[in-house]
C-alpha positions in Angstrom: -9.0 -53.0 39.0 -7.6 -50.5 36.7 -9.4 -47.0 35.7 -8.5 -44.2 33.4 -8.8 -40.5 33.5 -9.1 -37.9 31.0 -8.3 -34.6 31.5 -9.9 -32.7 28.9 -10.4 -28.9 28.6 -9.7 -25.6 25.8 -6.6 -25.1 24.6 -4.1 -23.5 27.0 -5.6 -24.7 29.8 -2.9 -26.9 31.4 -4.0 -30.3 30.3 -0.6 -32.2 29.6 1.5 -30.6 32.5 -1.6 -31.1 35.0 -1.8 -35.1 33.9 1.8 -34.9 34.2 2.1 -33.9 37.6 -0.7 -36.2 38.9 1.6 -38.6 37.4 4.6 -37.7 39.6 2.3 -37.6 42.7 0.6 -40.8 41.9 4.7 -42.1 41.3 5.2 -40.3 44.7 3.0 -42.3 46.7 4.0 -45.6 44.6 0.9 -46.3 42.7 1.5 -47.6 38.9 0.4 -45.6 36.1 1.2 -44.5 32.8 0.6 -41.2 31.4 -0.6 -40.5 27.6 -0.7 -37.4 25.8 -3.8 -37.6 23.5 -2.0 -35.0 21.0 0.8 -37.3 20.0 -1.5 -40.0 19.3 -3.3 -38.3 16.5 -0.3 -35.5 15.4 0.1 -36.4 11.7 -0.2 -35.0 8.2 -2.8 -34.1 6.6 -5.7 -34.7 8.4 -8.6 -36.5 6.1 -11.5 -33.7 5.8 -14.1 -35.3 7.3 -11.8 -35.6 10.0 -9.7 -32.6 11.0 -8.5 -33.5 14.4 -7.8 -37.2 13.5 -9.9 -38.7 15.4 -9.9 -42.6 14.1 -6.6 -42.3 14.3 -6.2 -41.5 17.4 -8.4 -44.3 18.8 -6.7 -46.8 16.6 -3.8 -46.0 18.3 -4.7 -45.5 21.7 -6.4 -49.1 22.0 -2.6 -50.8 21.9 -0.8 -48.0 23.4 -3.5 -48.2 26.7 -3.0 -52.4 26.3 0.6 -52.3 26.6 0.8 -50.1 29.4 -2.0 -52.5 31.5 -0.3 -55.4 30.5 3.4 -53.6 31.8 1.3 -53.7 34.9 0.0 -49.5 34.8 -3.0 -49.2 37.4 -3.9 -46.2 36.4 -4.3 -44.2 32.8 -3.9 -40.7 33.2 -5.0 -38.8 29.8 -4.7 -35.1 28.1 -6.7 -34.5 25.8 -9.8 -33.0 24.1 -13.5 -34.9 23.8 -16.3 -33.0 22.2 -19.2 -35.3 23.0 -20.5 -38.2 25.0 -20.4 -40.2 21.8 -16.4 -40.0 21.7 -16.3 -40.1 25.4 -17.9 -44.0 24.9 -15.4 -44.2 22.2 -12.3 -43.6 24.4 -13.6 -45.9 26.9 -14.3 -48.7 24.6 -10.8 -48.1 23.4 -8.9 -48.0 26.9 -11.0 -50.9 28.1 -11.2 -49.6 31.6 -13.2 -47.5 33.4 -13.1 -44.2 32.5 -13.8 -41.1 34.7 -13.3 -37.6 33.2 -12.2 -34.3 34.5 -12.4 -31.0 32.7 -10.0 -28.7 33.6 -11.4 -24.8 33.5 -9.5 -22.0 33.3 -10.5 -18.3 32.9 -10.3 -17.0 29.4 -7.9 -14.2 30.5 -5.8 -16.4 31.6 -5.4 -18.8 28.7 -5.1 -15.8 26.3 -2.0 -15.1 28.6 -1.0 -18.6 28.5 -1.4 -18.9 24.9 0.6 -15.7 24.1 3.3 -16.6 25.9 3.6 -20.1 24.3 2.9 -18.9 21.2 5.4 -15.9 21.0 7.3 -17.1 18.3 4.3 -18.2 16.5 1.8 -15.3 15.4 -0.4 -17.5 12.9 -0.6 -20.4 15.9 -1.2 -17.7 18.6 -4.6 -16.4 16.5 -5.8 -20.2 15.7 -5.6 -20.9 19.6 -7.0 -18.3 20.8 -9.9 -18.3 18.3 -10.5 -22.2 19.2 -10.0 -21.7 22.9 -13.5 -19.5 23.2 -14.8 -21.8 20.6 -14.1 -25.4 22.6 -15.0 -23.7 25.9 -18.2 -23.4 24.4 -18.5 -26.7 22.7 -17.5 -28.4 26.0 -19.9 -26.4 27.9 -23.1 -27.6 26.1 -21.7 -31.7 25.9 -20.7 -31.9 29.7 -18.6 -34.8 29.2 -17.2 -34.3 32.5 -17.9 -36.1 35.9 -16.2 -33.6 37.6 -14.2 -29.9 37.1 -11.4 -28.6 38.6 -10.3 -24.8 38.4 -6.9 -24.3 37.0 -6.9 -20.7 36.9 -4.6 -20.7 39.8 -2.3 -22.6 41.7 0.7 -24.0 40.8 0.4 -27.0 38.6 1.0 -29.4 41.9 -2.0 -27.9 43.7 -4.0 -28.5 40.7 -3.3 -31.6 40.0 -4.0 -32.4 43.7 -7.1 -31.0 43.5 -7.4 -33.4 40.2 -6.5 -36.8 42.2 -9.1 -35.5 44.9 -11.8 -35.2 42.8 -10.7 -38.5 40.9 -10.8 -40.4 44.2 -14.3 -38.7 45.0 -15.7 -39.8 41.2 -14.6 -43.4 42.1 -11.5 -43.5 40.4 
């Protein structure tokens, strides 16, 4: 049977390299899998108002993107991206049509303000929204606990992370 995971978190935290590297270990030990970056899904312009982060959109495209990659004969969903609630965590399921476990990836705040700074270096107006959201979505993901389990990113290389995120995958049921 065929589950997803989504591994959610505050910006700057890891998300897409961690799914990526579970990726290459789940290619390692032959298992099929596809991995989706929840970002490019939704990345267009201008958002409606009522929905900033383009949500809708990125469900209506996730729900073919996930089919085609089952049908192609994908196992496994591996996911980056953010959910804010239960609510859209029901959403994304519905719209993946698998089971769905989810994994928050934590990271000290320190350490994504480094993170952040370094990827935004070129980028002072980006650098100040990040790190004003970062604090602000830690918080909002705090009080939803959409998670079924957490993994600490803060360090490690991403390979030990995303060890540690199959592990607790595996533990979850997925």
């Amino acid at each position: 049977m065929a589950t997803a995971l989504l591994i959610t978190g505050s910006v700057g935290v890891g998300k897409t390299t961690v799914a990526d590297v579970v990726g290459d270990l789940l290619a390692e030990a032959g298992v099929p899998h596809a991995v989706i970056d929840v970002d490019w899904l939704r990345r267009a312009w201008p958002a409606p108002p009522s929905d900033p982060f383009h949500g809708e959109l990125t469900l209506r495209n996730l729900r073919p993107v996930a089919a085609n990659h089952l049908a192609a004969g994908a196992g496994r969903l591996l996911l980056a991206g953010v959910i804010e609630s239960r609510a859209e965590r029901a959403r994304y399921e519905e719209a993946l049509g698998v089971p769905l476990t989810v994994c928050r990836l934590h990271v000290a705040l320190p350490e994504v303000r480094r993170r952040l700074t370094s990827r935004h270096v070129h980028d002072p107006q980006g650098l100040d929204w990040h790190l004003d959201r970062a604090g602000e979505l830690a918080a909002v993901l705090d009080a939803a606990r959409v998670e079924d389990f957490t993994v600490d990113g803060t360090e490690g290389a991403p390979r030990q992370v995303a060890a540690r995120v199959i592990e607790g995958w595996q533990a979850a049921g997925g």
